[in-house]
C-alpha positions in Angstrom: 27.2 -16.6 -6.0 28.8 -19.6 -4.5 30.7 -17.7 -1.8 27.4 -16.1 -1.0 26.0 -19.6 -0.5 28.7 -20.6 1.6 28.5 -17.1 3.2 24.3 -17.7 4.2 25.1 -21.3 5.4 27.6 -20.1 7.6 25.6 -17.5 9.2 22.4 -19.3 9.2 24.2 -22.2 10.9 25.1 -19.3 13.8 22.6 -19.4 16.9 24.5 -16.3 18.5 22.6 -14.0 15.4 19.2 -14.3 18.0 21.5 -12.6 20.8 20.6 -9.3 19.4 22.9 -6.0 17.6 26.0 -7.1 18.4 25.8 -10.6 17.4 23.9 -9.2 14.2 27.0 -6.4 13.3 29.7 -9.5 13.8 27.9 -11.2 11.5 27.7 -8.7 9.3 31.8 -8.3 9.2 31.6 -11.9 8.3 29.8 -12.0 5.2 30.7 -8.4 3.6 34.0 -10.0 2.0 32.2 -12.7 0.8 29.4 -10.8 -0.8 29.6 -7.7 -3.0 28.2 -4.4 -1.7 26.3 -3.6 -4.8 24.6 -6.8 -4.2 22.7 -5.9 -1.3 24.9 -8.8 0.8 23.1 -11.8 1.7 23.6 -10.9 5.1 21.1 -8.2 5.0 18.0 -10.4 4.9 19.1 -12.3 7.1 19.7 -9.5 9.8 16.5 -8.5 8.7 14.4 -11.5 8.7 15.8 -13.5 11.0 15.3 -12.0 14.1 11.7 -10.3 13.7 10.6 -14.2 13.6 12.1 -15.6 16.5 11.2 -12.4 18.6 7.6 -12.3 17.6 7.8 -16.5 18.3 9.4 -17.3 21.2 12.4 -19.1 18.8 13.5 -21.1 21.7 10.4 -23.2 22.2 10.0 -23.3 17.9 10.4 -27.4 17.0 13.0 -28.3 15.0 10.4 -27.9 11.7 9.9 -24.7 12.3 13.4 -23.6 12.8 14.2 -25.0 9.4 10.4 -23.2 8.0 12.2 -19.9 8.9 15.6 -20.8 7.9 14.6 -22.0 4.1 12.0 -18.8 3.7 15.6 -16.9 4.9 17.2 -18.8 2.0 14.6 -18.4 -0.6 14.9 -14.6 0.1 18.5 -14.2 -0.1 18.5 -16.1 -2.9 16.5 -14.0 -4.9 19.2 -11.0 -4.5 18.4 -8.1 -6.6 20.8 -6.7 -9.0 21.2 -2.9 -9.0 18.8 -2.4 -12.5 15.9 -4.3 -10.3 16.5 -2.3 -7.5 16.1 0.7 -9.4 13.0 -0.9 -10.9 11.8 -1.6 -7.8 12.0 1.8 -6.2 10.9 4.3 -9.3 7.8 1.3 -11.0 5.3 3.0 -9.1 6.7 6.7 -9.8 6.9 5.5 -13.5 2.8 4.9 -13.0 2.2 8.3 -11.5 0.6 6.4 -8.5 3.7 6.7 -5.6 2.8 7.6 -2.2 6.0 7.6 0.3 5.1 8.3 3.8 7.8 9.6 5.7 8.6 9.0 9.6 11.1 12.6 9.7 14.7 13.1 9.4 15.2 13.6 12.9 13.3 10.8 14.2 15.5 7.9 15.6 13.4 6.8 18.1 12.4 2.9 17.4 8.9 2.3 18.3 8.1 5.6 16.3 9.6 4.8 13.0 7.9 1.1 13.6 4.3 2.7 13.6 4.5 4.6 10.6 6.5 1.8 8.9 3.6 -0.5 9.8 1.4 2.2 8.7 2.8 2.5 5.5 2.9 -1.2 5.1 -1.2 -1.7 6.1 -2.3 1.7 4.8 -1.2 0.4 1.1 1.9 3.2 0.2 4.4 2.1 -2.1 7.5 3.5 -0.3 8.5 4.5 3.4 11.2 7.1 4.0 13.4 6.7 7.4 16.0 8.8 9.3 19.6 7.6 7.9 20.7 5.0 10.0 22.0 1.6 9.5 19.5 -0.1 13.0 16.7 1.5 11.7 16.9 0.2 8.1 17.1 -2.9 9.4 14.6 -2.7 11.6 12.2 -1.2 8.7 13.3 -4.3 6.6 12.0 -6.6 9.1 8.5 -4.9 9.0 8.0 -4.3 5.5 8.4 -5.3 2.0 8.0 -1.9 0.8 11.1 0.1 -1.1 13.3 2.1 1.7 14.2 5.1 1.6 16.6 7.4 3.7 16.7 10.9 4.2 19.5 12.6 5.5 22.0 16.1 4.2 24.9 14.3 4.8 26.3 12.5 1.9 29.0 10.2 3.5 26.4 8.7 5.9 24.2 7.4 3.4 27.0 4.5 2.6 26.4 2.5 5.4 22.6 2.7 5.3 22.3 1.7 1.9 24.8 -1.3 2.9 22.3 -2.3 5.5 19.7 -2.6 3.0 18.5 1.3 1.9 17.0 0.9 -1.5 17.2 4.4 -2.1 18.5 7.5 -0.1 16.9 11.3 0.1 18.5 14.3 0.1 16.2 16.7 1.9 13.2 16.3 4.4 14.4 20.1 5.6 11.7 20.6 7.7 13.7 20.3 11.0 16.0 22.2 10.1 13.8 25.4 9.7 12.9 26.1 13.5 15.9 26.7 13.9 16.6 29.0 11.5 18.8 26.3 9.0 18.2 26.6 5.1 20.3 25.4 2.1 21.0 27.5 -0.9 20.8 26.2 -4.2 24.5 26.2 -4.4 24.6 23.7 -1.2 22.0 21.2 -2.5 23.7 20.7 -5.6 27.2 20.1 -4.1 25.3 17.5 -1.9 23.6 15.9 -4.6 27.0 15.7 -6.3 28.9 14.4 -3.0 26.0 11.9 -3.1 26.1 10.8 -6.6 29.6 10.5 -6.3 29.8 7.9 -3.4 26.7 6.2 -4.8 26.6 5.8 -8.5 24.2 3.6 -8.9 21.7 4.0 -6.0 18.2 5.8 -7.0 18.9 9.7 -5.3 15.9 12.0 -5.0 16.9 15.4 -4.2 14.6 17.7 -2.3 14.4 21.3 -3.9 14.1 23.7 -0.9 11.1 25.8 -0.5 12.6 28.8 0.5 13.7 29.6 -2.9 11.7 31.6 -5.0 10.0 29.3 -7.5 11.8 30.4 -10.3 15.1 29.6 -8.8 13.3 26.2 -7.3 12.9 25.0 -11.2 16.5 26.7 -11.8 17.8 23.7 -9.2 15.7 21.2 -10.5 17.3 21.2 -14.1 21.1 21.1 -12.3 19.6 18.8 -10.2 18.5 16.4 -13.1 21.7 17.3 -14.7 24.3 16.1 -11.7 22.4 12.5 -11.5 19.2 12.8 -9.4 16.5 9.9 -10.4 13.8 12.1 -8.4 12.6 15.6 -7.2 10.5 16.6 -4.4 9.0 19.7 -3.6 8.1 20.8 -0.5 6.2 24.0 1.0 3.6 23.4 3.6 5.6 24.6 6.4 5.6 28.1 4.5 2.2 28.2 4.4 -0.8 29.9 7.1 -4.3 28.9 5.7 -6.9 31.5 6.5 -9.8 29.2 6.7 -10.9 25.7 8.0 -12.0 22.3 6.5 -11.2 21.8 2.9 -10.4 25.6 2.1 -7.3 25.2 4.0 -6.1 22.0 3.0 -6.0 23.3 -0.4 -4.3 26.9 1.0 -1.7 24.6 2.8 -0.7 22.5 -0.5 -0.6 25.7 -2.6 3.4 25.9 -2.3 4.4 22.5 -3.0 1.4 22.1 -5.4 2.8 25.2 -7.3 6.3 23.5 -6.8 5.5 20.4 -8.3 3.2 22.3 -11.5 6.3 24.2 -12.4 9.1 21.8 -11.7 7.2 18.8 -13.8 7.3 20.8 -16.7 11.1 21.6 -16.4 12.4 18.3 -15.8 11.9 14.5 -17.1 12.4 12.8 -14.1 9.8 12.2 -12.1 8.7 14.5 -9.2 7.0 13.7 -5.5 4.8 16.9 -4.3 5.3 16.9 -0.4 4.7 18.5 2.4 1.2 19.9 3.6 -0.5 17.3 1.9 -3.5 15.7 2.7 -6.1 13.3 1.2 -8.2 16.0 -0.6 -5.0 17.5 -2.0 -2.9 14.9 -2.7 -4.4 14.2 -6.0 -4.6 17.5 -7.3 -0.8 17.2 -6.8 -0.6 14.3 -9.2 -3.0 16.6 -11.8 -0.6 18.8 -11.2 1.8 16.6 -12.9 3.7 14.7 -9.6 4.8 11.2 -10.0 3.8 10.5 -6.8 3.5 12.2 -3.1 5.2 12.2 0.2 3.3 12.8 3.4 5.1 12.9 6.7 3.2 15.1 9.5 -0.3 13.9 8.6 0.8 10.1 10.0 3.7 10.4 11.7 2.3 13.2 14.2 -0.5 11.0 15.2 -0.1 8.8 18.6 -2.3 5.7 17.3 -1.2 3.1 15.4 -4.7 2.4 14.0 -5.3 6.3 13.3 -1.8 6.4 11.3 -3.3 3.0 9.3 -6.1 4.9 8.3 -4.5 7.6 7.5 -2.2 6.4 4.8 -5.0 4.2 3.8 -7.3 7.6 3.2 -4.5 9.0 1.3 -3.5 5.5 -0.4 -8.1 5.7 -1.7 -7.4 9.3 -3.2 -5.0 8.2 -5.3 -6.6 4.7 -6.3 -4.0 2.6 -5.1 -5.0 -1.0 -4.2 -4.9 -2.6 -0.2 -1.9 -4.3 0.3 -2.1 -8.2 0.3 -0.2 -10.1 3.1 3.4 -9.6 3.3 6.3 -12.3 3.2 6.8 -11.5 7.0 3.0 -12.2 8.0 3.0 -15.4 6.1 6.5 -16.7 8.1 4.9 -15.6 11.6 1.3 -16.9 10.9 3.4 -20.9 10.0 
């Protein structure tokens, strides 16, 4: 802990880190030696922190006492380092309640301002988790907007290592959904070697493993059991891609969820980890996906598809009702930009 002291004074004492990404990765180089990577490196909330406050206050006209306001709330934050058991505490408490809701921005989406909205979404609308394309700018850029668990989604095993080193609480094998118009789907066989890969380069990080909805539901809960078996903390089902309801309003809501709600009924009651029911779900069905014995949900489409910030609020929020979770109080970033 003492080199990771010296480590923050160093790089809080270091104006170039308000010059932008490069300054930020040099730092970065700095400060990995000096802290370990199962720590979560004290350089993370500083790249994380740091520069949301001085871009949303012009930081060259902040006094002197509030420069040092934003440097000791950097310190009291870094300081308070979780070790990998609260991390995984952190991510799976809410799963562990049966009261998760992750909304995801999509696998494929790398575009900034997009995975902004439906971070901020997630933040206002009261989820518990947001789920991110795998890549080390955006994690940090997530980490700046919210105080929520993140998680990344990605099918390639080796580039979940530098995400979770740039702050990644937790990393997602599936999200498939892109993959599908073009004709892409993974066999049993391949999740499991991924999930393997995975748990391999990341012992201790929480893995949730999506079970692909093109397998017949017997094989899907066949998975599931290797899946629990080769390390993963979590499944998710998915299915509303597969799905063509017949009829409007609430009729086809509930014919949209029927895969992944049928997913989640019959993998629950195979497995002891805890299960998210996504894909197709909405705020009518995303309860019946907790009856159906889900730890928690994942909805993607139904926020991140929308074009308004306020409309992707409310509808995380409408979800976030169905499901009785509380509004979110103000976060630790709010209270250093409102000083």
């Amino acid at each position: 802990m003492a080199a990771a002291s010296v480590a923050l004074s160093s790089v809080v004492q270091t104006p170039s880190l308000c010059n932008g990404r490069d300054s930020r990765a040099s730092g970065q180089e700095a400060t990995t030696s000096a802290v370990s990577f199962s720590s979560r490196t004290v350089y993370t909330s500083l790249s994380s922190l740091l520069p949301s406050v001085f871009q949303a206050k012009n930081f060259s006209g902040y006094s002197k006492s509030r420069a040092k306001y934003a440097r000791n709330v950097v310190k009291a934050a870094a300081s308070s380092a979780r070790s990998d058991e609260e991390i995984r505490e952190f991510c799976l408490k809410q799963f562990s309640a049966r009261k998760a809701l992750k909304v995801i921005a999509g696998l494929h989406n790398f575009d900034r301002k997009s995975v902004a909205d439906v971070v901020i979404a997630a933040e206002k609308g009261g989820a518990t988790h947001v789920d991110i394309a795998c890549d080390a700018d955006l994690v940090r850029l997530a980490a700046s907007l919210t105080s929520l668990p993140i998680c990344v989604s990605s099918v390639i095993p080796e580039a979940f290592v530098a995400a979770v080193h740039a702050g990644a609480h937790m990393v997602e094998i599936g999200n498939y959904d892109g993959f599908y118009k073009s004709g892409r789907v993974f066999s049993a066989e391949e999740v499991l070697d991924l999930t393997r890969r995975t748990r391999s380069l990341l012992p201790k990080v929480v893995l949730s493993v999506t079970v692909p909805h093109t397998l017949p539901l017997d094989e899907q809960v066949s998975l599931a059991e290797k899946l629990e078996t080769a390390g993963a903390d979590l499944i998710q089902t998915e299915g509303g891609t597969s799905s063509a309801p017949s009829a409007p309003g609430v009729h086809g809501l509930i014919e949209k969820a029927a895969p992944t709600l049928a997913a989640a009924w019959s993998i629950s009651r195979a497995v002891k980890v805890p299960v998210i029911c996504a894909s197709g779900l909405s705020d009518v069905t995303s309860p019946m996906a907790i009856t159906a014995g889900a730890a928690g949900v994942g909805i993607g489409s139904a926020v991140n598809k929308l074009n308004d910030q306020l409309a992707m609020i409310a509808a995380v929020r409408s979800i976030a009702d169905s499901l009785g979770l509380p509004a979110r109080s103000n976060t630790l970033l709010s209270s250093m930009v409102a000083h």
